[in-house]
N, C-alpha and C positions, 0 to 999 in steps of 0.2 A: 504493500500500500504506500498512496505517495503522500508523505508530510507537509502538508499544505501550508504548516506556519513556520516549517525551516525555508520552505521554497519562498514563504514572502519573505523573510527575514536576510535572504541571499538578494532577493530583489533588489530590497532598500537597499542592503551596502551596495551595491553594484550602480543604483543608481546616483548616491553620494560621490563615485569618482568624478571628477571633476575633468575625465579624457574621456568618458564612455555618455553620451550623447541620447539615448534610448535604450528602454530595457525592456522587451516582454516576453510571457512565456510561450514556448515552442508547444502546441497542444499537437498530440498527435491518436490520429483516429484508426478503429481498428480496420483491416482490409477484408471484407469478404467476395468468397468467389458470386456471390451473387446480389451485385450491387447495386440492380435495377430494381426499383419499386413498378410494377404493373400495376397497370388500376385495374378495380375490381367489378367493372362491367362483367355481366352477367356472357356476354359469348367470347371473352378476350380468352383466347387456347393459346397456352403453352411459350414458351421461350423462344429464342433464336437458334432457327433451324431444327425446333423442335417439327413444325410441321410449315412448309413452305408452297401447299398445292392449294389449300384456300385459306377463306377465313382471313387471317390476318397478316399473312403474307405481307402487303406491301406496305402496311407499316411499321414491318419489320427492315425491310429492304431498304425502307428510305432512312431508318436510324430514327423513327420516331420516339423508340420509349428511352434512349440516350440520351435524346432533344430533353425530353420532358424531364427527366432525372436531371441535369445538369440547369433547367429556369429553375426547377423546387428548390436545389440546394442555391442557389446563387441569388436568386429574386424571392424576397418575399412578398412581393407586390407587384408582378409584371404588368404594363399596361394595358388594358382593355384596346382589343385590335376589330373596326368594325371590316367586318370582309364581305363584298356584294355581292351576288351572284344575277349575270342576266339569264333568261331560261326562256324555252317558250313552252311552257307548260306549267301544270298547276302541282303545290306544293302541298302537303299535308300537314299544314300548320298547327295539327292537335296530336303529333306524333307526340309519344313518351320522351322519344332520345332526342328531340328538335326545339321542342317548344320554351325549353327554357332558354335558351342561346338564341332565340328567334326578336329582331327587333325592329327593324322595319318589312313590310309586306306589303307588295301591290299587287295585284295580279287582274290582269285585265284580259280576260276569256266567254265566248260563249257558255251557256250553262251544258248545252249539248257535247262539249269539246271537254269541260273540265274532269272528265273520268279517263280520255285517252293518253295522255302518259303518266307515268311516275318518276320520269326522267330527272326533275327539277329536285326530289327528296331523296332522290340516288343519292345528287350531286350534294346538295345542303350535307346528309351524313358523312360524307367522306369528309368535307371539314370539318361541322361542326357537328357533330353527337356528342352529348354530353357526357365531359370526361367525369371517371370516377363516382356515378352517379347509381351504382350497384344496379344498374339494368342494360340492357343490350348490348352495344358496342360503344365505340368511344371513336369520334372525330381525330383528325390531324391534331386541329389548335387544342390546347388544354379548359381550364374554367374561365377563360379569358376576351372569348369570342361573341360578338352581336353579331349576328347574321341578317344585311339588308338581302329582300329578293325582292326582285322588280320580272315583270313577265308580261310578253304580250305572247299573242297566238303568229308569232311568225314564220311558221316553218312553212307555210307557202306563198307566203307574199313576195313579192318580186317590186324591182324599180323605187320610185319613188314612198310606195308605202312601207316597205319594209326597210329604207332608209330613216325614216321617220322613228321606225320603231327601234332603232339600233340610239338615234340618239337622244330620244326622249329615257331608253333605257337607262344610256351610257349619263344622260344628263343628272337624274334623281338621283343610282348610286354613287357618282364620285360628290355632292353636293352633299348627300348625306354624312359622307365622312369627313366635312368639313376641309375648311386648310391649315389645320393643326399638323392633321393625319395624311400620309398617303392613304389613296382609296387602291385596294386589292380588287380586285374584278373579275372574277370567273366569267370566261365565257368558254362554254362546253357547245359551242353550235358552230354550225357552220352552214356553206352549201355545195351540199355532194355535187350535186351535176355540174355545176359552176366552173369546181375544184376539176373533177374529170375531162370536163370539155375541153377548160382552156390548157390541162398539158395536153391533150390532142390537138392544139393550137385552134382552138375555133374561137374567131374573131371577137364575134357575139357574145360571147361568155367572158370573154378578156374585156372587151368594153363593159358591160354591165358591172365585175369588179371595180372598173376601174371608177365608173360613177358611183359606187357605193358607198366606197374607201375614202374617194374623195369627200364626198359629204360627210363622212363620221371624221377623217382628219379634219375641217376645218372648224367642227365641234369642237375635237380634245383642242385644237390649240385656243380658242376660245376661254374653255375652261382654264388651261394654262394661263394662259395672259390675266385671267382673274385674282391667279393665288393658289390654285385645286391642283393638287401633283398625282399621280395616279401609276401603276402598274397595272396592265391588261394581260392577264394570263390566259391564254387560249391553245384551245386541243386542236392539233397539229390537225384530225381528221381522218377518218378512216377507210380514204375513197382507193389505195393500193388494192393491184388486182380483182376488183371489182368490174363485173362484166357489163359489159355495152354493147349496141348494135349502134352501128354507123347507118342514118336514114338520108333522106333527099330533103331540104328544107322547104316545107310547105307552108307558106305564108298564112294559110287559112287554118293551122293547127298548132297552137302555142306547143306542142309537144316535141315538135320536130325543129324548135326554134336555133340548136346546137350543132342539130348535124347527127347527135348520137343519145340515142335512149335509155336507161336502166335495164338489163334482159334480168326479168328474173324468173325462177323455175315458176310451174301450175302453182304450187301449194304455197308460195309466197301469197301476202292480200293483195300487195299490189299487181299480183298478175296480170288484174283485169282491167286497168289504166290502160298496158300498155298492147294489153294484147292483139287488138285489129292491127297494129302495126308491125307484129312480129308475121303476122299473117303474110299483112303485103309486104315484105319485105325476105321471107322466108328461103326465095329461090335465091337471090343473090345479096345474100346480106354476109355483114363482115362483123365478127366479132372481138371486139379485142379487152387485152386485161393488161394491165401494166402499173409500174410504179406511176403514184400520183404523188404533183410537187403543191408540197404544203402553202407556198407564197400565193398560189389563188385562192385566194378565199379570203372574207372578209377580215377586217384587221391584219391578217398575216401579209396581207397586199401596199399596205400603206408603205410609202417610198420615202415621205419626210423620215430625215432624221432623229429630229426633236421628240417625233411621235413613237417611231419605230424602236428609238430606244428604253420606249417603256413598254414594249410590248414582248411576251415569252411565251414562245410557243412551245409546246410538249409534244414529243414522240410518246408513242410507249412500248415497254418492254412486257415480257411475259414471263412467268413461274422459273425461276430457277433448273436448270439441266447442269446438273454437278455442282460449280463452281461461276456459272455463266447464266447473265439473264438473253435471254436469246430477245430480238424485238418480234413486238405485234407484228404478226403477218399484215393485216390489214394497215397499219399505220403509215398517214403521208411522210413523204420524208423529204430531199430537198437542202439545199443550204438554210431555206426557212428555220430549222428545227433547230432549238436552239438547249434544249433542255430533254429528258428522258425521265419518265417516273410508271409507274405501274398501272398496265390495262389489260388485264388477264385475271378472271374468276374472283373478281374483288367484291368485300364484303361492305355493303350498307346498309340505310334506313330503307323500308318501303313503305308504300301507304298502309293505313288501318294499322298501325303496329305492329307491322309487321318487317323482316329483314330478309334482306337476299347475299347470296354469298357467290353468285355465279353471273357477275357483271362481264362485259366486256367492251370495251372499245378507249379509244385516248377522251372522249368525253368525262371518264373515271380516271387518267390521270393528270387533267389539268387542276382538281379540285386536292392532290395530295400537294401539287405545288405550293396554290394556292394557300392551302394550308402552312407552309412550311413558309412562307413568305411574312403571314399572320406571327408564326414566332419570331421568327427576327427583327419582326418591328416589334414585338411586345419586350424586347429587349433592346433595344434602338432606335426609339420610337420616332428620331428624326431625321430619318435615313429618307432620300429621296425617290423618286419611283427609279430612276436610272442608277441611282446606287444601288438598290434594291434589287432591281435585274441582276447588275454586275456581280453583284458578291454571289448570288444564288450557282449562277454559274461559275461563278472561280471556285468557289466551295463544294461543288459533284465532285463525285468520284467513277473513276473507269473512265471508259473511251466508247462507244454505241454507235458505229456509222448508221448516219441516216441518209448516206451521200442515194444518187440518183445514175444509176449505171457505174461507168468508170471515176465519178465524180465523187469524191469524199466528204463527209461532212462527221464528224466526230466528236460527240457530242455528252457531258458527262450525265450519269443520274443524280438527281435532287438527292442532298445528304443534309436531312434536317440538324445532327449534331456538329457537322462540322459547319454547319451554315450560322447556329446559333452561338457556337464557340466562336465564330471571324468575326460576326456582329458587334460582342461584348466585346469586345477591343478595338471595333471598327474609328479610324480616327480619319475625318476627311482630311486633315490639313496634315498630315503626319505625310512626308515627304520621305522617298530611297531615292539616296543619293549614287549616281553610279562615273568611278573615276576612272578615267585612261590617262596614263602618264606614257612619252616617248621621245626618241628623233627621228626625224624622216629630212633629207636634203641638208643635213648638218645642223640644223634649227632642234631646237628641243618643243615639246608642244606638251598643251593638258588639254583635255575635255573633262568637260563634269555636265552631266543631267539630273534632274530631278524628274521622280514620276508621282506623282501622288498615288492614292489607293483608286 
């Protein structure tokens, strides 16, 4: 046992020298092999690498419970991080795991429409499910998250109405997080045919991007120029290898407006959309499947700099094969892709209280981002949307080509512990210095640079 009153009594003389400047005691703690606290949600299974085929897999992968273990001990008060989500679908605002992290809600849907997805409370769980709340699972962010969800019914609006809705989205959630805060912003959407068309180079589809993009860039700079800083985290897209038939463009048939249609089998719903046109088309039609590049598609399009640098786009990877996340088959890829996180058999919230464990697509891993973004600013809460990008990405780990044929793009996976360890030390103005000392022509020279973080 340790003598508590010789130990102070060694203090005081030590601090009476009059060369020794500070005195305190060395505490030291004991080390266990198992020094991750799990929270005790009701479906959280098992350790790392105890089982990596579902369930909880990818917030294993991403270093979630090291994240969380490392703000408990460090912060006793991390900031409250509001993160948005835009959707076009309806959310279940009375779920168990949702409802208490739930803080601004709009949802603007037909009554007819508001049963067809559950897409929107997929995405809400994967950030935010209430951690440690001994029921279901547990979000990305800790007890720290407000969850805005802004939604219109957009998944088939085209041109100027579904521009609209992009920025009245994009307007309420960055406004809501005021200009205190960066505003986080899930977007989990996109448009397939769009994305498809224009790497089969059809015009049409490349113009209608481009008018899109354009309209929601000269929004975000808007908001910028106000004071509102923002990160846009968006799913890279699932439109690789997905089949199409190449059509004749029929002026009188908004379907054939690309050049090429969705083919999908009988037993798909949408079979019967497309089906007169597999008809006529049957004897000499061309089908093709190929890598899709993730830069067509809304947001991932924008070309301003200022914009672009707040904007992260997510490949994703799939379930562990030995030592290796192999990527989502279907996932865009591209020099767009900027980040990699898990879209393969992932577990969330469903509607009615209910949960699923057999997700898939980059739509599920733009919201682990998202999440892991939420902790770094709940640990650096002044971090700007472009520092925020920056560090996410200097802070992955591995290498994940998303390139597009011979073309590489290598790109790390979201590592919530090391993102949150860069964070708490993150110093803007903290300058590396880099010297070269020499001669060249009988002259002596130096160079010196600075680079900031």
């Amino acid at each position: 046992e340790i003598d508590m009153s010789n130990l102070l009594q060694k203090k005081q003389k030590l601090e009476n020298n009059e060369h020794i400047r500070f005195v305190f005691y060395n505490y030291v703690f004991p080390v266990h092999n198992q020094s991750l606290v799990y929270p005790n949600d009701k479906k959280w299974k098992g350790k790392w690498n105890e089982d990596m085929t579902t369930g909880n897999w990818g917030l294993k992968a991403i270093k979630a419970p090291e994240a969380w273990n490392y703000i408990s001990r460090q912060y006793a008060d991390p900031e409250d991080i509001q993160i948005g989500i835009m959707e076009v679908g309806p959310l279940d605002t009375a779920h168990e795991d949702l409802k208490g992290n739930l803080y601004h809600v709009h949802q603007e849907l037909e009554k007819k429409k508001a049963e067809e997805t559950a897409h929107g409370t997929y995405v809400a769980g994967i950030i935010g499910a209430e951690y440690n709340n001994n029921c279901g699972i547990t979000g990305v962010m800790m007890d720290n998250v407000k969850l805005n969800y802004y939604s219109y019914n957009m998944a088939k609006d085209s041109g100027m109405q579904s521009a609209m809705c992009y920025i009245a989205s994009l307007d309420a959630l960055i406004k809501a997080a005021g200009t205190e805060q960066t505003a986080i912003i899930n977007v989990s959407m996109g448009i397939q045919d769009y994305q498809v068309c224009a790497t089969l180079k059809n015009k049409t589809a490349k113009d209608e991007l481009k008018y899109l993009n354009q309209a929601i860039e000269s929004q975000l700079h808007m908001l910028l120029n106000k004071g509102y800083d923002f990160l846009i985290v968006k799913a890279a897209g699932n439109c690789s290898y997905q089949k199409y038939m190449q059509v004749n463009v029929d002026p009188n048939d908004d379907n054939t407006a690309y050049g090429y249609i969705p083919y999908y089998d009988k037993k798909d719903s949408n079979y019967k959309e497309y089906s007169y046109l597999y008809k006529k088309y049957k004897k000499n039609c061309t089908i093709v499947s190929q890598e899709a590049d993730a830069q067509y598609d809304v947001f991932s399009g924008i070309q301003d700099s200022d914009i672009s640098r707040r904007i992260l786009v997510v490949g994703g990877i799939e379930n562990p094969q030995g030592n290796e996340y192999p990527l989502y088959y279907y996932s865009s890829k591209g020099a767009r892709v900027d980040i990699a996180a898990p879209a393969s058999r992932i577990q969330s919230t469903a509607p009615k209280n209910k949960y699923k464990d057999d997700l898939w697509g980059t739509s599920f891993a733009a919201p682990y981002v998202s999440g892991v973004a939420g902790l770094v600013l709940s640990v650096s809460p002044d971090l700007t949307g472009e520092e925020l990008r920056t560090l996410l990405i200097a802070s992955g780990s591995g290498n994940y080509n998303f390139g597009i044929g011979e073309k590489m793009n290598y790109v790390p996976l979201v590592d919530a512990q090391q993102a949150v360890e860069k964070a708490a030390t993150y110093d803007r103005n903290a300058v590396e210095i880099n010297y070269e000392h020499g001669f060249e022509n009988g002259e002596e020279y130096a160079v010196i640079t600075g680079v900031n973080q």
